[in-house]
PDB file of the backbone (N, CA, C, O) and the ligand in Angstrom, with CONECT records:
HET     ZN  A 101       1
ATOM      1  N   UNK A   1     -15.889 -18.127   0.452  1.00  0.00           N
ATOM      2  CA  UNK A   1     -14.734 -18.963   0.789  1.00  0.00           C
ATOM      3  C   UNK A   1     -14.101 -19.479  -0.495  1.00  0.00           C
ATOM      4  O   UNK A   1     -14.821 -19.866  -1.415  1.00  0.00           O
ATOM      5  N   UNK A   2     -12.762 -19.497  -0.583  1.00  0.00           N
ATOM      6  CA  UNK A   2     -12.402 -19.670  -1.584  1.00  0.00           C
ATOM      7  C   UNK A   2     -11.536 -21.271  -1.541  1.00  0.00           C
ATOM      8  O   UNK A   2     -10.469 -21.499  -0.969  1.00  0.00           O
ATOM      9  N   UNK A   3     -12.632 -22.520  -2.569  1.00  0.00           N
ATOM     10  CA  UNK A   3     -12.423 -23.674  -2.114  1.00  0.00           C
ATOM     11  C   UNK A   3     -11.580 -24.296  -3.464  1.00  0.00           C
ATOM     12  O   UNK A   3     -11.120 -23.568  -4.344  1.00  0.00           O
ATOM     13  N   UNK A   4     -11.485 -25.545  -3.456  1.00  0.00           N
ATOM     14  CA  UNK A   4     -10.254 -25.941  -4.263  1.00  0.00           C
ATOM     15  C   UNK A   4     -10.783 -27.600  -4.589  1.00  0.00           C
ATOM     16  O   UNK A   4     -10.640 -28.423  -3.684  1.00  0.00           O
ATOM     17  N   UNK A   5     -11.313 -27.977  -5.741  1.00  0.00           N
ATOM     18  CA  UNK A   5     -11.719 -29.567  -6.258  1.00  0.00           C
ATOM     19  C   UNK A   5     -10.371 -29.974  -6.588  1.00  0.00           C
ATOM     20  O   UNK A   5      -9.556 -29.452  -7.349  1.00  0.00           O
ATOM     21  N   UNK A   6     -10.282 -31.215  -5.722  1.00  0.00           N
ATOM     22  CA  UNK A   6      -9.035 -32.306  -5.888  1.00  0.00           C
ATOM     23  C   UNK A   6      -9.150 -32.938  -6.989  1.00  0.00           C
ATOM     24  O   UNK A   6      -8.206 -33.223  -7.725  1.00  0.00           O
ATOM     25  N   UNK A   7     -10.700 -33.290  -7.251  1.00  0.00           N
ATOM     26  CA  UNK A   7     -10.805 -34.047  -8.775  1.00  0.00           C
ATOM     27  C   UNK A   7     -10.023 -33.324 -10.245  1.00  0.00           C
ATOM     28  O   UNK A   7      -9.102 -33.749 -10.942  1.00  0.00           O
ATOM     29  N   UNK A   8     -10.799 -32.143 -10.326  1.00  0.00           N
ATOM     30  CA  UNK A   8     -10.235 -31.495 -11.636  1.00  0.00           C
ATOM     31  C   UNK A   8      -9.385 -30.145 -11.115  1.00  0.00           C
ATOM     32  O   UNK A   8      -9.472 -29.104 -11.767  1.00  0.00           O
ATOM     33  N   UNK A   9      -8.756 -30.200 -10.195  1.00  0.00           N
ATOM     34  CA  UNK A   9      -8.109 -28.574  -9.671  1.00  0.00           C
ATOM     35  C   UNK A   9      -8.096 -27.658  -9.997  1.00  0.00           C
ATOM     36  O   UNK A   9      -7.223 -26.932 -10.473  1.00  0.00           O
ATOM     37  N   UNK A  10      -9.987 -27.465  -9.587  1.00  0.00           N
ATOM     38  CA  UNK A  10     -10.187 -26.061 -10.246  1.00  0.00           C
ATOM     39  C   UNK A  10     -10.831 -25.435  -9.009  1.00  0.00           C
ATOM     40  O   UNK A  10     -11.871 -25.955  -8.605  1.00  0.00           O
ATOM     41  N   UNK A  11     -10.232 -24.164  -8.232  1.00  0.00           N
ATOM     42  CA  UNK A  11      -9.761 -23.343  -7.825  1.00  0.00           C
ATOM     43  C   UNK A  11     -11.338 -22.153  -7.725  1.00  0.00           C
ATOM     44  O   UNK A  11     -11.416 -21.509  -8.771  1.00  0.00           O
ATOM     45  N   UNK A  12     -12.187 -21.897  -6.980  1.00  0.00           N
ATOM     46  CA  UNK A  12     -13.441 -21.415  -7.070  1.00  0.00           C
ATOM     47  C   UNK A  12     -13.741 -20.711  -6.096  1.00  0.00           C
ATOM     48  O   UNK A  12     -13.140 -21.106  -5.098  1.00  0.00           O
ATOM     49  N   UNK A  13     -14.450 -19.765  -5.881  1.00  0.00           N
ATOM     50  CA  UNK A  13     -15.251 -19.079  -4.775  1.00  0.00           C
ATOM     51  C   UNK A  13     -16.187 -19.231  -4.541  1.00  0.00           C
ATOM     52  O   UNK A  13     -16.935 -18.635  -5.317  1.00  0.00           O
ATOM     53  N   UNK A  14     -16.948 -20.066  -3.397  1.00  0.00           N
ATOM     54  CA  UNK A  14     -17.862 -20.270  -3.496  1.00  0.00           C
ATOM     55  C   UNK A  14     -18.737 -19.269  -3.070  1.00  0.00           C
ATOM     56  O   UNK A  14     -19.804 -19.535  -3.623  1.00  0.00           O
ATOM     57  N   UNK A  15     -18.878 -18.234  -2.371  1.00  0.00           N
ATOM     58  CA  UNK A  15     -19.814 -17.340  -2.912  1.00  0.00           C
ATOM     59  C   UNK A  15     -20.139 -16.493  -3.834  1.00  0.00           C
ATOM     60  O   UNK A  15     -21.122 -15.766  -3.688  1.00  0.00           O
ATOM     61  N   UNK A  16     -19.250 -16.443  -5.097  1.00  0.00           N
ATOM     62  CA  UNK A  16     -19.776 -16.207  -6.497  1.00  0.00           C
ATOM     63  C   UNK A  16     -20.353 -17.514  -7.024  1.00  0.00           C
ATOM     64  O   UNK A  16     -21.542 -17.366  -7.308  1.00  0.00           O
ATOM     65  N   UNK A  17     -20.053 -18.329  -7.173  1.00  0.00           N
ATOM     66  CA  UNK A  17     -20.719 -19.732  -7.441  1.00  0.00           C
ATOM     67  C   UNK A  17     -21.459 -20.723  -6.621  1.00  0.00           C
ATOM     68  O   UNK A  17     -21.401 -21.885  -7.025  1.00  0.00           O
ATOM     69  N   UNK A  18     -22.154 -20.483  -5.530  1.00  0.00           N
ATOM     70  CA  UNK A  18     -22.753 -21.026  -4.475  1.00  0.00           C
ATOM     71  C   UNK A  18     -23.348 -20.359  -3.457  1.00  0.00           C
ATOM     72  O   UNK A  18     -23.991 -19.318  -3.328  1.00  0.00           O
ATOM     73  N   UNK A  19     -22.941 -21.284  -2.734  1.00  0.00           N
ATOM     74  CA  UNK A  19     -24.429 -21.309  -1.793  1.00  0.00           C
ATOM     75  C   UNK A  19     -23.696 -19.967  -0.468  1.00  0.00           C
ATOM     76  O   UNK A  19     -23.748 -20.304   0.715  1.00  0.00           O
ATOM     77  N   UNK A  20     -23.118 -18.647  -0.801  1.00  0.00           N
ATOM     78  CA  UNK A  20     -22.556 -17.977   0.327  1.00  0.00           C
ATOM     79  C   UNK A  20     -21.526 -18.652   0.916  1.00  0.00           C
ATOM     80  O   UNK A  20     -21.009 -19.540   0.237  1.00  0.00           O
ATOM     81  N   UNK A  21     -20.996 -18.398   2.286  1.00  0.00           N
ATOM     82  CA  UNK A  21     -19.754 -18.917   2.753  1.00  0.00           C
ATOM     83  C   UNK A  21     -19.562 -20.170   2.963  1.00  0.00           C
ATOM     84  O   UNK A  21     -18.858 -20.544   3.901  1.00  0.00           O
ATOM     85  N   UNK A  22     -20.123 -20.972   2.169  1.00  0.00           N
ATOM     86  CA  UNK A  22     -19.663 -22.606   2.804  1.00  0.00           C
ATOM     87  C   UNK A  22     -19.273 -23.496   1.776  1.00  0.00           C
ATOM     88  O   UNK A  22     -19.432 -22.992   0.664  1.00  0.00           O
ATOM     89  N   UNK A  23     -18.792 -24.711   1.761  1.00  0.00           N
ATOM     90  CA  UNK A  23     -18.018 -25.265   0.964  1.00  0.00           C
ATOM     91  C   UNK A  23     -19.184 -26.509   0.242  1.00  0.00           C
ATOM     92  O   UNK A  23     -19.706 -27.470   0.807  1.00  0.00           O
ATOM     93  N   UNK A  24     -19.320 -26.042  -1.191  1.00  0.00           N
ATOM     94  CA  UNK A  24     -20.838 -26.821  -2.341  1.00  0.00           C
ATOM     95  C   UNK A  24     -19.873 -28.460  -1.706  1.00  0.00           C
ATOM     96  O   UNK A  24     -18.892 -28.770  -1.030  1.00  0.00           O
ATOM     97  N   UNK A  25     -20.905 -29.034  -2.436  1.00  0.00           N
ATOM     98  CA  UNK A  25     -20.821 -30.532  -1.880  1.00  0.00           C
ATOM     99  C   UNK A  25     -20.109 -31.237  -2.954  1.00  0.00           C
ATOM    100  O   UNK A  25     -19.261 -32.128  -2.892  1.00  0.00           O
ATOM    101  N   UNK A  26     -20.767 -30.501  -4.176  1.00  0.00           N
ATOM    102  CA  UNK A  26     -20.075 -30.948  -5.692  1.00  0.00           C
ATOM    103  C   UNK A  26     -19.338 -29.843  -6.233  1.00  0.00           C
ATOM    104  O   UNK A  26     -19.465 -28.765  -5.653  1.00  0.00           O
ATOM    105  N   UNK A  27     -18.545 -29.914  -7.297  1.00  0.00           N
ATOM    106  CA  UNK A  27     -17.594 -29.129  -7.838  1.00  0.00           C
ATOM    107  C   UNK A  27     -18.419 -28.841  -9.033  1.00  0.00           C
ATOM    108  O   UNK A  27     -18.975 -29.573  -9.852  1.00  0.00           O
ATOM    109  N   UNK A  28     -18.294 -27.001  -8.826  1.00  0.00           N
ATOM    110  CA  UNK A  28     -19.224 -26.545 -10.261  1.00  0.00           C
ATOM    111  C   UNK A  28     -18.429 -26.624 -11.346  1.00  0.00           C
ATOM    112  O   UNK A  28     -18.737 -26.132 -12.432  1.00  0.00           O
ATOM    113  N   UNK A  29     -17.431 -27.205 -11.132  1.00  0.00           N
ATOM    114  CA  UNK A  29     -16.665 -27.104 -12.950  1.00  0.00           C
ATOM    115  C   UNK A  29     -16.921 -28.758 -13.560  1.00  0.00           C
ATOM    116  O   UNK A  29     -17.354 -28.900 -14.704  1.00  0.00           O
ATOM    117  N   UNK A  30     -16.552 -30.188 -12.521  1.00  0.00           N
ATOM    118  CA  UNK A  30     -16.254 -31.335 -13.188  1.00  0.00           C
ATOM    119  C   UNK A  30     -17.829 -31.987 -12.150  1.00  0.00           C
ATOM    120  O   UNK A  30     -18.103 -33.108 -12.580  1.00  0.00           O
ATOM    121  N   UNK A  31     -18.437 -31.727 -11.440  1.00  0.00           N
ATOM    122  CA  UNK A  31     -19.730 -32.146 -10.967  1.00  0.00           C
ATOM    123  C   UNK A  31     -19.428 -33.084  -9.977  1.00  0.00           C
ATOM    124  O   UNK A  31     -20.295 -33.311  -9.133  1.00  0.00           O
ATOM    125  N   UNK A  32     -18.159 -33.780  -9.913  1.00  0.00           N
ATOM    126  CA  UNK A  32     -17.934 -34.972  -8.405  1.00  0.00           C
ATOM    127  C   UNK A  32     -17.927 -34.248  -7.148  1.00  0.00           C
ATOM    128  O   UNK A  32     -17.207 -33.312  -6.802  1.00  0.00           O
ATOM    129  N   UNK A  33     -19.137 -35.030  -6.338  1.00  0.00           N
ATOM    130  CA  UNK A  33     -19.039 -35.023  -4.784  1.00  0.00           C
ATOM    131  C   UNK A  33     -17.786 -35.337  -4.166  1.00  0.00           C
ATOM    132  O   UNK A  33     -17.319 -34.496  -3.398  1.00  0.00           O
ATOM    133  N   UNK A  34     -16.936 -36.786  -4.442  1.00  0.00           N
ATOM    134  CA  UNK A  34     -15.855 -37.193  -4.179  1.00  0.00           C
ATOM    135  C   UNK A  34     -14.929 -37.592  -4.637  1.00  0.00           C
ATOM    136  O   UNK A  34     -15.019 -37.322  -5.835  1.00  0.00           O
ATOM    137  N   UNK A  35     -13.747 -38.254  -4.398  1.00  0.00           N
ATOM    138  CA  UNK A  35     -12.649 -38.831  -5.092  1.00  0.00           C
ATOM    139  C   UNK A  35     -12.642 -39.999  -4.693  1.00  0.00           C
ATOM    140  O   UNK A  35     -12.405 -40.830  -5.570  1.00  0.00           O
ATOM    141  N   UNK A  36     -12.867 -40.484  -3.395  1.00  0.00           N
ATOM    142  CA  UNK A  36     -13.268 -41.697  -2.920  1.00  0.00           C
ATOM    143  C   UNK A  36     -14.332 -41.619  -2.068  1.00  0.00           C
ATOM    144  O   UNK A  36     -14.655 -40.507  -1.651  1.00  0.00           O
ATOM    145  N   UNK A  37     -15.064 -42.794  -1.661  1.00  0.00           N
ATOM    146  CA  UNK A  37     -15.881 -42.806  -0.781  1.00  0.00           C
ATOM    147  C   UNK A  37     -15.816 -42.165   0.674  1.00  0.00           C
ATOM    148  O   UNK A  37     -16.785 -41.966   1.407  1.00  0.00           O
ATOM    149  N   UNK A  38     -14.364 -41.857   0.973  1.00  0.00           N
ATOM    150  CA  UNK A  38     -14.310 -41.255   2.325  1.00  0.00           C
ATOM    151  C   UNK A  38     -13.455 -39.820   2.074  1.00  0.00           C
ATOM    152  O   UNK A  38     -12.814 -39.136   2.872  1.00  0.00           O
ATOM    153  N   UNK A  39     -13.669 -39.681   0.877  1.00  0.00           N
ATOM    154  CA  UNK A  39     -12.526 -38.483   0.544  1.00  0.00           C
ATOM    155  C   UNK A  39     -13.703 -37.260  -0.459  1.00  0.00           C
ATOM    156  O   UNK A  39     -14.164 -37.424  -1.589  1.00  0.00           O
ATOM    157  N   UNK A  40     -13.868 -36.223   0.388  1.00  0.00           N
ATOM    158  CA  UNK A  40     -14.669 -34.977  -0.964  1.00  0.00           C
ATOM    159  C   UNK A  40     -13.905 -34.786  -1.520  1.00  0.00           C
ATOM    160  O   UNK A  40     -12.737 -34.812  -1.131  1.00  0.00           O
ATOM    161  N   UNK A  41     -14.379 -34.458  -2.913  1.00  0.00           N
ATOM    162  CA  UNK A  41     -13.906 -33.518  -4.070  1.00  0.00           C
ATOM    163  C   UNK A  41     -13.177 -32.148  -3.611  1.00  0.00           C
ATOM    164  O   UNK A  41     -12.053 -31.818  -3.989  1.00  0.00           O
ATOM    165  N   UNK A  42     -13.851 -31.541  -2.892  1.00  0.00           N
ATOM    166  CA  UNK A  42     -14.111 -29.838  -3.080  1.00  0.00           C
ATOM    167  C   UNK A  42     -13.856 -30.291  -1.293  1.00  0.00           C
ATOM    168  O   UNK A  42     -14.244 -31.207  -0.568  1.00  0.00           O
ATOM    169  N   UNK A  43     -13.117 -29.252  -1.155  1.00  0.00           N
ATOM    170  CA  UNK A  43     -12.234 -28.760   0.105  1.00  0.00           C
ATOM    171  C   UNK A  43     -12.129 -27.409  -0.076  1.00  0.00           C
ATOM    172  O   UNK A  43     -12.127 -26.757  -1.120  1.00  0.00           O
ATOM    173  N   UNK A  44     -12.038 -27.044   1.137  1.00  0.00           N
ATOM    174  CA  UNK A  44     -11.398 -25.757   1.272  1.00  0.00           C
ATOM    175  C   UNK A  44      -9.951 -25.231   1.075  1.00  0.00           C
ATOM    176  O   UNK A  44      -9.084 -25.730   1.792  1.00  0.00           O
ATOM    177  N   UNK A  45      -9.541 -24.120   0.030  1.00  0.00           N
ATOM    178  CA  UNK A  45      -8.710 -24.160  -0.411  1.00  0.00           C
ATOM    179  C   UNK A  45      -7.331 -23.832   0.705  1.00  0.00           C
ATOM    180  O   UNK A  45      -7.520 -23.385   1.836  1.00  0.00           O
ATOM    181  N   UNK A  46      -6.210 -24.086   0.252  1.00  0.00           N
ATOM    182  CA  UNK A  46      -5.097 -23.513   1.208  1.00  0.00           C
ATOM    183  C   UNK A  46      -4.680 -21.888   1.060  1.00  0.00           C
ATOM    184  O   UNK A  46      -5.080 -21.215   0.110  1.00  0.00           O
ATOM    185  N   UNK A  47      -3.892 -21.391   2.043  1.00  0.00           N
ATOM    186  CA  UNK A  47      -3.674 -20.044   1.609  1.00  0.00           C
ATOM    187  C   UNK A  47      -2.915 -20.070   0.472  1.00  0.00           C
ATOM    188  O   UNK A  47      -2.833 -19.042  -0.200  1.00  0.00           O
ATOM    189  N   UNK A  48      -2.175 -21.367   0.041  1.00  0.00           N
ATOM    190  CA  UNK A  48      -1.649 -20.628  -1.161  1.00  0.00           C
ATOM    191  C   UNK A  48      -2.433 -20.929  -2.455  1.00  0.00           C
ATOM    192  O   UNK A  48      -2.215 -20.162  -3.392  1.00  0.00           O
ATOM    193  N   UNK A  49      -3.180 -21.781  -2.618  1.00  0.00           N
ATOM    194  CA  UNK A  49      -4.297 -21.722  -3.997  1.00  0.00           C
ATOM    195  C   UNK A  49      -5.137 -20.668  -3.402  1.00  0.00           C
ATOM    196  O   UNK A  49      -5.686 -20.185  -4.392  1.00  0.00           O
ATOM    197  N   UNK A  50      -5.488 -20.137  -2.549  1.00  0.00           N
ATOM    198  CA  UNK A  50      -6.193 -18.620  -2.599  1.00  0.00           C
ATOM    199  C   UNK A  50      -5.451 -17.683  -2.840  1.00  0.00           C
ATOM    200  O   UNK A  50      -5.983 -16.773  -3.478  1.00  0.00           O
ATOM    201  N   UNK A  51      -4.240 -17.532  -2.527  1.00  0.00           N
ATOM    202  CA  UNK A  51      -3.615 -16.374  -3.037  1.00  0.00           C
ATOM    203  C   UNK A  51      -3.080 -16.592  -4.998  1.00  0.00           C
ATOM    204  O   UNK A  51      -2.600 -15.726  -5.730  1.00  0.00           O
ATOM    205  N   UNK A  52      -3.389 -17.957  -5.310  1.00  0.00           N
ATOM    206  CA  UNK A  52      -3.117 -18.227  -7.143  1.00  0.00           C
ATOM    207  C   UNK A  52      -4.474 -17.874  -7.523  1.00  0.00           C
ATOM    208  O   UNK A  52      -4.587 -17.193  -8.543  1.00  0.00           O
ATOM    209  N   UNK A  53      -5.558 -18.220  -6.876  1.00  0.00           N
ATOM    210  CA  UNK A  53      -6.522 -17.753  -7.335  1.00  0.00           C
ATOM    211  C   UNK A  53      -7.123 -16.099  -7.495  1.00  0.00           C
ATOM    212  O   UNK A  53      -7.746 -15.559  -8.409  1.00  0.00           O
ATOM    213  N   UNK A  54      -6.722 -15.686  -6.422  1.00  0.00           N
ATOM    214  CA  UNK A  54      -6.717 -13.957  -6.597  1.00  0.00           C
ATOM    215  C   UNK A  54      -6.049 -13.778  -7.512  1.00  0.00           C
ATOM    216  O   UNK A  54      -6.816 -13.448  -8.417  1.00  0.00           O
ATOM    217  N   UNK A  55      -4.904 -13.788  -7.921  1.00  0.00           N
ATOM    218  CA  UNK A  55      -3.586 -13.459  -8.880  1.00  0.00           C
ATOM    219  C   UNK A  55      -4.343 -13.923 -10.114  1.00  0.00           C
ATOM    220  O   UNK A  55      -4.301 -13.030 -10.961  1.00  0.00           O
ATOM    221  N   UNK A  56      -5.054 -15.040 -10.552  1.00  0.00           N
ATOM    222  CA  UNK A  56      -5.538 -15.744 -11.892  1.00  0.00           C
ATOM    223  C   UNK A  56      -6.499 -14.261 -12.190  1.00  0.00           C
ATOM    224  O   UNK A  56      -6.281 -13.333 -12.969  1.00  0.00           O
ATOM    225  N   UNK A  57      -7.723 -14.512 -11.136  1.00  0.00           N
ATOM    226  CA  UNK A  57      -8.961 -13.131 -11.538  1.00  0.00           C
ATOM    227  C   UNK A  57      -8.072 -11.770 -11.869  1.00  0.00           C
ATOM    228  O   UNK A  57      -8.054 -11.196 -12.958  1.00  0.00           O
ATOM    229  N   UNK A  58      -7.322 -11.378 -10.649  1.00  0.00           N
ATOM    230  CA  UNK A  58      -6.943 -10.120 -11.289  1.00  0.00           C
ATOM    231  C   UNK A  58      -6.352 -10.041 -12.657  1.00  0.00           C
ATOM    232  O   UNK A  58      -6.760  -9.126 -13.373  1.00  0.00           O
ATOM    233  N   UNK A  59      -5.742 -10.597 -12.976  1.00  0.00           N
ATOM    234  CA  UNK A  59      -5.108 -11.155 -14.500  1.00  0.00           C
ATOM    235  C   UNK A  59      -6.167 -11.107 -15.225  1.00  0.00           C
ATOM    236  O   UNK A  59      -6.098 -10.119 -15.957  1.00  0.00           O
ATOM    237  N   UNK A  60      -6.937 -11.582 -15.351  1.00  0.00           N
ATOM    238  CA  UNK A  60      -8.244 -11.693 -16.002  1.00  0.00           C
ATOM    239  C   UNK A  60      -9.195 -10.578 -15.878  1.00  0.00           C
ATOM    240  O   UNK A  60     -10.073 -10.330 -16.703  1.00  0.00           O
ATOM    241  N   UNK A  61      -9.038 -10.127 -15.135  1.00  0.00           N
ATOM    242  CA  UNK A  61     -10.298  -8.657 -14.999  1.00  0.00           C
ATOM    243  C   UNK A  61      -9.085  -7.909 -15.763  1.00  0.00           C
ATOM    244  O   UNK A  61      -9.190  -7.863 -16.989  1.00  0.00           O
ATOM    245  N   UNK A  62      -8.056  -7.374 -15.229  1.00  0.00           N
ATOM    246  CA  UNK A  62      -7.145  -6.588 -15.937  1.00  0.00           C
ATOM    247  C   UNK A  62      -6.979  -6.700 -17.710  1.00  0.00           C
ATOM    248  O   UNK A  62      -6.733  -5.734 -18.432  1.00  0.00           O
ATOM    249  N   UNK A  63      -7.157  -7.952 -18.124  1.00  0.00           N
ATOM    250  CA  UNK A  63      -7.138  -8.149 -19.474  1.00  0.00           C
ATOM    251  C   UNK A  63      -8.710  -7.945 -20.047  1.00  0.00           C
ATOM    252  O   UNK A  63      -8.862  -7.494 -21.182  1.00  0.00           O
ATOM    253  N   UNK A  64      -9.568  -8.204 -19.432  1.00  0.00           N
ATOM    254  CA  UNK A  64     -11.093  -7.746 -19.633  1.00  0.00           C
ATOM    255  C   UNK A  64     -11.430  -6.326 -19.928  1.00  0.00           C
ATOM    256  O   UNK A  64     -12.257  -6.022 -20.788  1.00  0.00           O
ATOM    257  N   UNK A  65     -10.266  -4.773 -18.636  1.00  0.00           N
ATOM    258  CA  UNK A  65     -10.316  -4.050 -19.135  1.00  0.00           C
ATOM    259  C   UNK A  65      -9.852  -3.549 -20.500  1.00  0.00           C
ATOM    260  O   UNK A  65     -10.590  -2.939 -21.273  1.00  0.00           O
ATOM    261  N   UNK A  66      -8.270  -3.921 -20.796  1.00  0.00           N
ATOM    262  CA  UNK A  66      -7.984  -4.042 -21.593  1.00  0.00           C
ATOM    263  C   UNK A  66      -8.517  -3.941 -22.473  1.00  0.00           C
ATOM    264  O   UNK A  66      -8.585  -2.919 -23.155  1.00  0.00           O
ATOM    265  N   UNK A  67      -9.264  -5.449 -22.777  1.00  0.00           N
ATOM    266  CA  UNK A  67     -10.115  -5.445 -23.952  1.00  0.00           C
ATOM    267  C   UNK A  67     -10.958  -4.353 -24.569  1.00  0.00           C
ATOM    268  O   UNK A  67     -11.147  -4.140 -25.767  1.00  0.00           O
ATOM    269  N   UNK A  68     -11.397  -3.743 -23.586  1.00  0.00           N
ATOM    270  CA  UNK A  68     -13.098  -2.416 -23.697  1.00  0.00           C
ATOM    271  C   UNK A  68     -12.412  -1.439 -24.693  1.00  0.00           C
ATOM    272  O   UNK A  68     -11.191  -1.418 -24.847  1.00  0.00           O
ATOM    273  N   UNK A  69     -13.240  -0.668 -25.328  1.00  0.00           N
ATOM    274  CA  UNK A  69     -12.345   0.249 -25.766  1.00  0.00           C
ATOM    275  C   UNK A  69     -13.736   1.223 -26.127  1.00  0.00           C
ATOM    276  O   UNK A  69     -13.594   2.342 -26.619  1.00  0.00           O
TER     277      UNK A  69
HETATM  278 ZN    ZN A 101     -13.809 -30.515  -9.971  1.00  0.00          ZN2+
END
């Protein structure tokens, strides 16, 4: 699932970085559970930070090939 921290808006999958399809409790980039006491950090992202987030990796794998030589 591809989830989204309100604290530091950073944009993640959590089954490359977690626990399979469900949404971590804390944010693996800035470590907050929440923003307020009744508010999580880490939500599930919207379709459109999942579709910026696909677009970021491919960008990034594409320049990774790049790099190889
Ligand atoms: Zn965060």
């Amino acid at each position: 699932m591809i989830c989204h921290c309100d604290y530091c808006h950073y944009t993640f999958d959590s089954a490359v970085s977690h626990l399979g399809d469900s949404i971590p409790e804390s944010c693996p980039d800035c470590g907050k559970t929440h923003i307020s006491a009744y508010t999580p950090a880490v939500r599930k992202a919207t379709e459109s930070e999942a579709t910026e987030y696909r677009r970021i990796r491919e960008e990034i794998l594409s320049e990774e090939r790049e790099g190889q030589w």
